[in-house]
Every structure is written in C-alpha cells, then in structure tokens.
C-alpha positions in Angstrom: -37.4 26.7 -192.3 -41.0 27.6 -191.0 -40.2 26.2 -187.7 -37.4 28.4 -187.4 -39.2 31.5 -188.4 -42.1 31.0 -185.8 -39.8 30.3 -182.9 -37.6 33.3 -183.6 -40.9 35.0 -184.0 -41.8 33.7 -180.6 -38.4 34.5 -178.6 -39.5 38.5 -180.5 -42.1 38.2 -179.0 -41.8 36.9 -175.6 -38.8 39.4 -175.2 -41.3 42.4 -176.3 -43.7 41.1 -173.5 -41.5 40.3 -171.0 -41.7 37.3 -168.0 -44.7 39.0 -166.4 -42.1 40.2 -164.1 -44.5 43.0 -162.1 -43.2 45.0 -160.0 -39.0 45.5 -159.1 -36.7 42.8 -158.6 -36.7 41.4 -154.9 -33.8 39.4 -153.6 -34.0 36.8 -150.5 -33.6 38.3 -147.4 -33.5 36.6 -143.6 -31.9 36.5 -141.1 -32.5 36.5 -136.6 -33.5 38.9 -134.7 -32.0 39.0 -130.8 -32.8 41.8 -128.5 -30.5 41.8 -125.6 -29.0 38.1 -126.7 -32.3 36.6 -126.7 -34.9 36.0 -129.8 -37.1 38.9 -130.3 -40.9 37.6 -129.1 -43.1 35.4 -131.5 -44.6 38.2 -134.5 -42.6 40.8 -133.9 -43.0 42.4 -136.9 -39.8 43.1 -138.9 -40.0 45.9 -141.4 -37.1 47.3 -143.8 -37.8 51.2 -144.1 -36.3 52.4 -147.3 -33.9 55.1 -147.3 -33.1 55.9 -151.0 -35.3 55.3 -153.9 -36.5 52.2 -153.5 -40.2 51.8 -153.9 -41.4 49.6 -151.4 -40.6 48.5 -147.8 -40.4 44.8 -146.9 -41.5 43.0 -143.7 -41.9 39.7 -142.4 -42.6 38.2 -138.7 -40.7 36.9 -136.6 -40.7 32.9 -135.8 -40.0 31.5 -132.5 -36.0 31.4 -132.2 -36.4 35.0 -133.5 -35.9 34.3 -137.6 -37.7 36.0 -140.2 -38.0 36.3 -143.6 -39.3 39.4 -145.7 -41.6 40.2 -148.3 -42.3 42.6 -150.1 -45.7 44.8 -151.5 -49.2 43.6 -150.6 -49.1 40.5 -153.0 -46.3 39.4 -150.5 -43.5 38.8 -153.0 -40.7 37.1 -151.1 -37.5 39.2 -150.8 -36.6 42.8 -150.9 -35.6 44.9 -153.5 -32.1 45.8 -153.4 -30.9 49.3 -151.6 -30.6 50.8 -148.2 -32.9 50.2 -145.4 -33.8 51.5 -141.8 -35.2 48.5 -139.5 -38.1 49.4 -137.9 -39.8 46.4 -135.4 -43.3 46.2 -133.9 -44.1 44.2 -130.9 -46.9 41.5 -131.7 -50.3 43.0 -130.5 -51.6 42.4 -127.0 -55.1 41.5 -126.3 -56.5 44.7 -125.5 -55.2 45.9 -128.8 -56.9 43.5 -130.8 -60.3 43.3 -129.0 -60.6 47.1 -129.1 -60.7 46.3 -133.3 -57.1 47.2 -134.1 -58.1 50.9 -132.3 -55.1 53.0 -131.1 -51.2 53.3 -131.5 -49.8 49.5 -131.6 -46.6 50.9 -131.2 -47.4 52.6 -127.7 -48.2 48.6 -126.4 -44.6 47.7 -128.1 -42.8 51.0 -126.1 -45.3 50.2 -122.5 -43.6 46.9 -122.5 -40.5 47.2 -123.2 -39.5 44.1 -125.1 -38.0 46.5 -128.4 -36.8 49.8 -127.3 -38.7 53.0 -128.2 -36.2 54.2 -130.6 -36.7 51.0 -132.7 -40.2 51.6 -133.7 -39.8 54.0 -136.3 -38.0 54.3 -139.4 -37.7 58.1 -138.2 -35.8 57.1 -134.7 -34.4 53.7 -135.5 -30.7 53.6 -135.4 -30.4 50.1 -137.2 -29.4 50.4 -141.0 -28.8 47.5 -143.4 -28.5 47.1 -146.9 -29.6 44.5 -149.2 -27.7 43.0 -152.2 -28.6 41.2 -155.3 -28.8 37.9 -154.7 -29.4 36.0 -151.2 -29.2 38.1 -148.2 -28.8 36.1 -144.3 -29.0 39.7 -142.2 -29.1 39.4 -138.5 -30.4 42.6 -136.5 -28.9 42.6 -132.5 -30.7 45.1 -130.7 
C-alpha cells in the first residue's frame, strides 16, 4: 500500500512540474528549396516569419540539393511552432561581407546577385506564405 501512495504521489507531482517542456511546442518542419527549378545555393538561409501570434520565427540553412530543416529560438529546438508563416531567404554571405566583420546589409549582397529575388528577403515583401501543422511537416518553397 505504501508503494502505491508514493507513486501516485509521484505522477502528482511530476504532473504539477511538468516535462521541463520550455518554451511552445515545435513540430518537424523540412522540406527543398528551388529557385527557378534549381536548388537554392549552399546556406541560404531559410527563415519562417510569423504572421499571427506565434512567438518565435524558425530558420534553418539550406544543404546542397537545396533541403533544410528549421529550428526554432536561440537554443535551436528543432521544428517550428504551429501557425502561419511568411518565408523570408537570405543568400549565404560573400567574402567581403564576412571580412568587413559582419558590417553592412547582408541582404543588399543577396539582392546585387541575384540568386533570390529582392522581394523574398523580407517578411515585409515576401509573397511566399506557408503554414505549419501539428505533427511532421515536408514543405517545399519554389521560387
């Protein structure tokens, strides 16, 4: 009978404290990322904008056949937390970027190029909107 009193008293417990869950729930979310029919470059960054009341945006980079994965909030929990979204993508850095010390707009070395159009580089412009579900999301962005 004591057992079952201090393991009730532990699921009481453990129910008042919770998992240690900090933070929102996030749900897996990839996909590939093809600009004109061809993988966006190596690091792109990917970033999901949100456009309701989620807390946090997610972002991830991409690989080199274009597919990424997101995470979200700086402890880099995997997934997203479920709602709408505005994709917003950032050209990897060039050179000059990173040996001036991260100085100046990355996203005016993104536009110069041309690799992800201009509109795409803010959550403000970006026509792209996708939502993420509970569960596992596969969500392919075709610029």
């Amino acid at each position: 009978m004591r057992r079952v009193g201090c393991l009730t008293l532990i699921l009481v417990v453990s129910g008042l404290l919770g998992c240690g869950g900090d933070g929102p729930k996030t749900n897996s979310v990839s996909g590939k990322v093809t600009i004109g029919g061809k993988p966006a470059p190596k690091d792109t960054l990917v970033t999901f904008s949100p456009t309701d009341d989620n807390p946090e945006s997610a972002s991830g980079r991409v690989d080199d056949s274009g597919n990424y994965t997101l995470y979200t909030g700086a402890s880099g929990t995997a997934g997203a937390v479920a709602g709408k979204y505005k994709v917003v993508l950032s050209e990897p850095q060039d050179e000059s970027y990173m040996e001036g010390g991260g100085q100046g707009d990355p996203t005016a070395a993104a536009a110069k190029d041309g690799l992800v159009p201009t509109e795409y580089t803010s959550a403000a412009t970006s026509p792209k909107e996708v939502e993420v579900t509970s569960g596992s999301n596969t969500i392919d962005i075709e610029i």
